[in-house]
C-alpha positions in Angstrom: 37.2 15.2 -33.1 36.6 15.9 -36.4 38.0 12.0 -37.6 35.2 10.8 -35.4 32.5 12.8 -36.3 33.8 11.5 -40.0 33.4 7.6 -38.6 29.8 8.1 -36.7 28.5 9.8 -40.1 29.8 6.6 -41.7 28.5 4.4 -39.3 25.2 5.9 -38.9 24.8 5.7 -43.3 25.5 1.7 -43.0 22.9 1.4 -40.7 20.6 3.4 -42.4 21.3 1.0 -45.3 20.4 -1.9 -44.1 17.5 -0.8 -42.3 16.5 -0.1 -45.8 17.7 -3.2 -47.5 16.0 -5.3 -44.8 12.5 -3.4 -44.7 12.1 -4.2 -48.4 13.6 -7.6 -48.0 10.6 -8.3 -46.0 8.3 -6.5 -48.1 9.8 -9.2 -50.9 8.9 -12.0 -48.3 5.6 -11.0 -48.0 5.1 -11.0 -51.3 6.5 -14.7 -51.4 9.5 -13.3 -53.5 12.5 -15.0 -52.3 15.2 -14.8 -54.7 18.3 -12.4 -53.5 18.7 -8.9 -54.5 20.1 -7.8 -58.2 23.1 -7.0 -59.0 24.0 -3.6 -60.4 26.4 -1.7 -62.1 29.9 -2.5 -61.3 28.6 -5.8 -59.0 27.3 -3.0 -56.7 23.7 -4.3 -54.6 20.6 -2.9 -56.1 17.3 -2.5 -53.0 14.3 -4.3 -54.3 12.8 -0.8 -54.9 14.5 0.8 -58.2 14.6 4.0 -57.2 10.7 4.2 -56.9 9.7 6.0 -54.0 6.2 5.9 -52.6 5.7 9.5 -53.3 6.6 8.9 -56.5 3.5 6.0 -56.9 1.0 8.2 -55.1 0.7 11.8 -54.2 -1.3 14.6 -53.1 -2.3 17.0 -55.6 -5.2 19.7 -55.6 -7.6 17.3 -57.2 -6.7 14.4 -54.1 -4.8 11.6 -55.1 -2.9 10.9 -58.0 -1.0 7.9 -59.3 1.3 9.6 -61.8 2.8 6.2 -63.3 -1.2 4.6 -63.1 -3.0 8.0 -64.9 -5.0 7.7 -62.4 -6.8 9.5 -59.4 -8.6 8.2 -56.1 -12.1 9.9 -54.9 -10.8 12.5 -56.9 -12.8 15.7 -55.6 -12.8 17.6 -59.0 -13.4 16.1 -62.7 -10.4 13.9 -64.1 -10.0 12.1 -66.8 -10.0 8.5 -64.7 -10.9 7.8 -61.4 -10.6 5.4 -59.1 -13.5 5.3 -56.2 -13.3 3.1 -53.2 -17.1 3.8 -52.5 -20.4 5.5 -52.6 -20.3 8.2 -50.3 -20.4 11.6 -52.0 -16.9 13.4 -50.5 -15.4 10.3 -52.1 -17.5 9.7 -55.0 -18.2 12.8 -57.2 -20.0 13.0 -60.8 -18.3 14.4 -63.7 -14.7 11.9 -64.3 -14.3 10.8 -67.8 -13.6 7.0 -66.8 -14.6 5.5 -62.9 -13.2 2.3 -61.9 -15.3 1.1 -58.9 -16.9 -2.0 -57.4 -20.2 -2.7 -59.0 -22.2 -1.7 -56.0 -20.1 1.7 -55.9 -20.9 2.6 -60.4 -24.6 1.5 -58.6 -24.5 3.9 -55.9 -23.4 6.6 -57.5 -25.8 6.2 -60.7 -28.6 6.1 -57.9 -27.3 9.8 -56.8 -26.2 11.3 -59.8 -27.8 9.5 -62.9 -27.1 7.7 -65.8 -24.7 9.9 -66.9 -22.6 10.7 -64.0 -19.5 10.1 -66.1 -18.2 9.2 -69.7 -17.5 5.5 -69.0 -17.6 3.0 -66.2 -16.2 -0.3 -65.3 -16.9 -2.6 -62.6 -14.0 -4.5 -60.5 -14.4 -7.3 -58.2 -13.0 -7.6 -54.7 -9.6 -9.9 -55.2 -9.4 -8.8 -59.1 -6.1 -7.1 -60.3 -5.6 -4.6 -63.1 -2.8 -3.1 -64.9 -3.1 0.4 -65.7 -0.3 1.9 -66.7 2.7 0.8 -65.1 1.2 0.1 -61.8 -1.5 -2.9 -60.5 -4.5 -2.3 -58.9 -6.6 -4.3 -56.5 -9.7 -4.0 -54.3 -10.2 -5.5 -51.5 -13.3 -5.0 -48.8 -13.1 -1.6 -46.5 -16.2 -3.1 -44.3 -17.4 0.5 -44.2 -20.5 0.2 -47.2 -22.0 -1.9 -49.4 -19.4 -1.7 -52.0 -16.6 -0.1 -50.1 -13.4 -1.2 -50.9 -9.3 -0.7 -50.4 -7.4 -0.3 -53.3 -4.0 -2.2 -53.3 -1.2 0.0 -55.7 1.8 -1.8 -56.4 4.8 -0.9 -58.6 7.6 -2.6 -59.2 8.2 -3.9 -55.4 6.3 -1.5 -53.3 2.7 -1.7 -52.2 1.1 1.2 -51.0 -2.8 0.7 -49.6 -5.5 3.6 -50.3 -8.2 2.2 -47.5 -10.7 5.3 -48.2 -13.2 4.7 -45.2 -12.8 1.5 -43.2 -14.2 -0.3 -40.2 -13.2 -3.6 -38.6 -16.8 -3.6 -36.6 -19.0 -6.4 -38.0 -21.3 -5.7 -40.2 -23.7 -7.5 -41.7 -25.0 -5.5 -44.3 -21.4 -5.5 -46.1 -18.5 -7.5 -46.5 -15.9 -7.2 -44.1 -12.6 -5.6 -43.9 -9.6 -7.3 -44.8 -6.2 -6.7 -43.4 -3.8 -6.3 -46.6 -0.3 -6.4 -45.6 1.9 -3.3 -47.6 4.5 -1.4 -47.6 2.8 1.9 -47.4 -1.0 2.4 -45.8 -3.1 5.5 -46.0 -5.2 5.6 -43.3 -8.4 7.3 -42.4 -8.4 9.2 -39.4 -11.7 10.6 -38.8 -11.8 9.2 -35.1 -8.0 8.9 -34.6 -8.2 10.5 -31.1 -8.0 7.8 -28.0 -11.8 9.3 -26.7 -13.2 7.6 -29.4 -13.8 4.1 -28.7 -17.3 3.1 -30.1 -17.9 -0.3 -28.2 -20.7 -2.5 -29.4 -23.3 -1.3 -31.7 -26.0 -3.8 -30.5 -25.5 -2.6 -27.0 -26.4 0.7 -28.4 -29.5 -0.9 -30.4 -30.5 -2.1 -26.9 -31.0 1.4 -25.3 -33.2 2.4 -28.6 -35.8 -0.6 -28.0 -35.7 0.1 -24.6 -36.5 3.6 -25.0 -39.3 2.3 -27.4 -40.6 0.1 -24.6 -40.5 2.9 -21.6 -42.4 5.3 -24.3 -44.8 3.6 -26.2 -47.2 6.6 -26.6 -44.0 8.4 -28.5 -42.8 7.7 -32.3 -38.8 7.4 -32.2 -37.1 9.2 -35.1 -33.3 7.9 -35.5 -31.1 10.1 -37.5 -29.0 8.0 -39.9 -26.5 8.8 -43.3 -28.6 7.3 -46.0 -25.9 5.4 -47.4 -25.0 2.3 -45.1 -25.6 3.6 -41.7 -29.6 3.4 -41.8 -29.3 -0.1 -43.3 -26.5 -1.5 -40.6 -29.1 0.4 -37.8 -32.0 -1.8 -39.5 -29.9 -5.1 -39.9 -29.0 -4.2 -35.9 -32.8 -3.9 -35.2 -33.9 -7.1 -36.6 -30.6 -9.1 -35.5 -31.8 -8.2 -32.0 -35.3 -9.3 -32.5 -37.3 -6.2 -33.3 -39.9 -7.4 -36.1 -41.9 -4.9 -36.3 -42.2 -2.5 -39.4 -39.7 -0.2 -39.8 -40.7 3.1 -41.3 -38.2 5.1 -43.5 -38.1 8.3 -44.9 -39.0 8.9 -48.4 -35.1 10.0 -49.4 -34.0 6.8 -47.9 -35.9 4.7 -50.3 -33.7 3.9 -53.1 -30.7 2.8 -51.3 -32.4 0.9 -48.9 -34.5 -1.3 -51.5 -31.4 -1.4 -53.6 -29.3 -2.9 -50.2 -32.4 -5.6 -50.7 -32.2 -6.4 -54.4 -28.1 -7.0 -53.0 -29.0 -9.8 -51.1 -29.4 -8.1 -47.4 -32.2 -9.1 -45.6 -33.8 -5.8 -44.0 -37.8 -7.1 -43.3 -40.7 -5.1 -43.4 -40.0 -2.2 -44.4 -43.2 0.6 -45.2 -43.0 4.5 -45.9 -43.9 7.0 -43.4 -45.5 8.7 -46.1 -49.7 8.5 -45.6 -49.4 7.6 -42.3 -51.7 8.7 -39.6 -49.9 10.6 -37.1 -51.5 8.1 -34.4 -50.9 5.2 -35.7 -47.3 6.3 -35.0 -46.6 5.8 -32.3 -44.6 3.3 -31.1 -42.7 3.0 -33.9 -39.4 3.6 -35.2 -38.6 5.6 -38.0 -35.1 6.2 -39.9 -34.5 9.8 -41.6 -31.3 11.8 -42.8 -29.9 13.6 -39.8 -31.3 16.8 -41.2 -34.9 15.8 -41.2 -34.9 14.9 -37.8 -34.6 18.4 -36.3 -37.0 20.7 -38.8 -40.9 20.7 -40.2 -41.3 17.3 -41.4 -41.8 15.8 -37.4 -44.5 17.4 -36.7 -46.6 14.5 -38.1 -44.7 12.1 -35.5 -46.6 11.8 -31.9 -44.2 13.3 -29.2 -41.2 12.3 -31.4 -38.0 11.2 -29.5 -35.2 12.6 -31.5 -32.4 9.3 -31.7 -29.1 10.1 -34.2 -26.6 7.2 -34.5 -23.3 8.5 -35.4 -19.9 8.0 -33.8 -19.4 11.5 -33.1 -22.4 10.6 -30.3 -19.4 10.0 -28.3 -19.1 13.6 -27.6 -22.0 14.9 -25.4 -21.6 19.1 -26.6 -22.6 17.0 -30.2 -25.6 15.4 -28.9 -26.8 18.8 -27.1 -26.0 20.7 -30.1 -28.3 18.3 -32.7 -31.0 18.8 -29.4 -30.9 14.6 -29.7 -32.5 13.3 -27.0 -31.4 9.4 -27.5 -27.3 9.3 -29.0 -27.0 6.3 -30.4 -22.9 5.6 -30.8 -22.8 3.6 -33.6 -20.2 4.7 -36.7 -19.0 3.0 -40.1 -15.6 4.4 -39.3 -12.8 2.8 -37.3 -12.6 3.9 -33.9 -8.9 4.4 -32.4 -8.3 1.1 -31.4 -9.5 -0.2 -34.5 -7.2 2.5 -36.7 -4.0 1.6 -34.3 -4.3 -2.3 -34.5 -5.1 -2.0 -38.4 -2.4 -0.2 -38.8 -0.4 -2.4 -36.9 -1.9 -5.7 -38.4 -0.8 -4.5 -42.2 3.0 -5.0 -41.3 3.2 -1.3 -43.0 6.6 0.8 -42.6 5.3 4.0 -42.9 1.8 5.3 -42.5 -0.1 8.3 -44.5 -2.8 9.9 -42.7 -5.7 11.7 -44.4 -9.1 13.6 -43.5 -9.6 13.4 -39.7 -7.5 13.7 -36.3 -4.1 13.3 -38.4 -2.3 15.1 -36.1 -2.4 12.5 -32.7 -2.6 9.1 -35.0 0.8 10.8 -36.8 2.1 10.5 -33.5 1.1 7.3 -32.4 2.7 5.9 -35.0 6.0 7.9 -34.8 6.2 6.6 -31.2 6.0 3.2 -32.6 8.9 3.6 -34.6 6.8 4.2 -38.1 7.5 6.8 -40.6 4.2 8.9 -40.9 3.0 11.7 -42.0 -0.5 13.6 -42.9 -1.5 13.9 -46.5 -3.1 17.4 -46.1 -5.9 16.3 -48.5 -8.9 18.6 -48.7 -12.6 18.3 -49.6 -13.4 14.6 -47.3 -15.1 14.2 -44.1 -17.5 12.1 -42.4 -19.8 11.8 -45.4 -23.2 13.3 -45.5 -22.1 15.1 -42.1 -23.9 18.0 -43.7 -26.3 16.0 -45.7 -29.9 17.7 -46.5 -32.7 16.7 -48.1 -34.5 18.2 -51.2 -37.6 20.0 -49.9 -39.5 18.5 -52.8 -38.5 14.8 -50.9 -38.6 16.5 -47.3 -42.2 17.6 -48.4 -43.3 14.1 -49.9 -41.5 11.9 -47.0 
């Protein structure tokens, strides 16, 4: 008994072997690299991957992620030295790094928030441009989830392991769209991984806010919307479904949404609610941060129906909980069957799960014969999830 306990431990290490030898193998293929494996010591087979494991490339320390061979960190959540940020949004993007490596649109973004000086030095990088840092390579590619959002490809040696920060694969017209990048490793958001959330088609959801503006033209409607992305893909929605009238906005949602204009996306009229008689509101629609919509600043709307368009809409106890009156489901994150057949499409062997419903998307993937696991990182969430405006703004709006 023992002998054969002996063999199947034998067995079972060969097989584990070439599992091994053939997930790199096609890693190598992908990559178009098709010369055969080296040669070691003693004419014994060396794997593609020289004793560099992906934990080794990337891991999770209290400031988020680090890339130890890169001397690097993504959306770090304290101060670093350098940072890498894959976009805008402020539980990704933080002030105080002493170098930031981010899309132009993302340096923008963040100067808009934090000022001028929001860190010692920047430097701009181009979707489909790659950099050496360190012993690593970097690349971005487009996340589809801002203006500016990106994935950053990390390769060393042979492995490639994809940081997607937040992603969609929704159109959008307001950005550029998502890009599958096929890797060895990808670290996925999860902030909808649970198979309720299935967001179906944002213009069908623009359809019950102009309806609702047609049954109740005596009433202003005030849709709540993150004022980073979100308010401008609601107002790119609007127009793409024929709505040309002006659109009001809320004097915090100002810069970004002119600066989304200077970028090149077409928005239309756009005025500020600012001024405006309380009358001559009605009928109108008006975008605010989520926390305007439910305090002292609507009382100069007529009758206000309360709209918010968020993802977590999905859930009803949300929507009755906010008091919103019109849930518009309509989210810059990946719904479940948009995480699953990402994660399927990148060819990845194993799968690291961050900030969201790790625990079910974990399993899916387990089930599918994937290594995965959750990264345990603190400090993200659905960005601006708690955002509030300044009263000086709130007062001014």
């Amino acid at each position: 008994m023992r002998r054969e306990a002996s063999r199947r431990v034998r067995e079972l290490g060969s097989i584990d072997k070439a599992r091994t030898l053939t997930r790199h193998a096609f890693a190598a293929l992908r990559r178009g690299d098709l010369s055969p494996p080296g040669r070691g010591k003693k004419g014994r087979d060396t794997p593609y991957i020289a004793e560099m494991r992906p934990q080794d490339i990337l891991m999770s320390v209290a400031a988020g992620l680090c890339c130890k061979p890169g001397g690097f960190h993504i959306d770090p959540i304290r101060p670093v030295e350098r940072a890498v940020i894959t976009h805008g949004h402020s539980d990704h993007a933080r002030p105080g790094h002493g170098a930031v490596l981010a899309t132009q649109e993302t340096l923008d973004m963040m100067r808009l928030r934090y000022g001028d000086n929001f860190a010692g030095s920047t430097q701009a990088i181009g979707y489909g441009e790659e950099l050496k840092l360190g012993d690593v390579r970097i690349k971005f590619h487009p996340a589809g989830h801002v203006l500016g959002s990106a994935q950053i490809a990390v390769s060393c040696k042979d492995t490639c392991i994809v940081a997607s920060g937040d992603y969609k694969d929704a159109p959008d017209p307001t950005c550029a769209p998502f890009e599958v990048v096929p890797c060895d490793v990808f670290i996925t958001e999860a902030t909808f991984g649970l198979p309720v959330f299935r967001h179906g088609d944002a213009a069908d959801e623009i359809k019950k806010l102009l309806a609702s503006v047609a049954l109740f033209p005596e009433r202003a409607h005030l849709v709540g919307a993150y004022s980073l992305g979100k308010a401008q893909r609601v107002i790119a929605l609007l127009r793409a479904a024929g709505y040309d009238a002006p659109i009001y906005l809320h004097g915090a949602m100002e810069k970004i949404t002119r600066y989304y204009e200077r970028r090149g996306v077409a928005l239309g009229e756009l005025r500020l609610v600012k001024g405006m008689k309380k009358a001559d509101l009605a009928g109108t629609i008006t975008l605010a941060p989520p926390s305007a919509t439910s305090d002292i600043w609507t009382r100069r709307f007529p009758d206000p129906v309360t709209a918010f368009a968020s993802g977590w809409m999905r859930v009803r106890a949300r929507a009755r909980q906010r008091g919103v009156e019109l849930p518009l489901v309509i989210s810059d994150h990946a719904d479940w069957d948009g995480l699953t057949a990402t994660i399927d499409a990148t060819g990845a062997g194993e799968v690291w799960v961050t900030h969201g419903q790790e625990d079910a998307l974990v399993h899916w993937c387990t089930a599918k014969g994937l290594a995965a696991r959750p990264l345990d990182l603190v400090g993200y969430g659905e960005e601006d999830e708690g955002e509030t405006v300044p009263l000086a703004e709130d007062a001014e709006a």
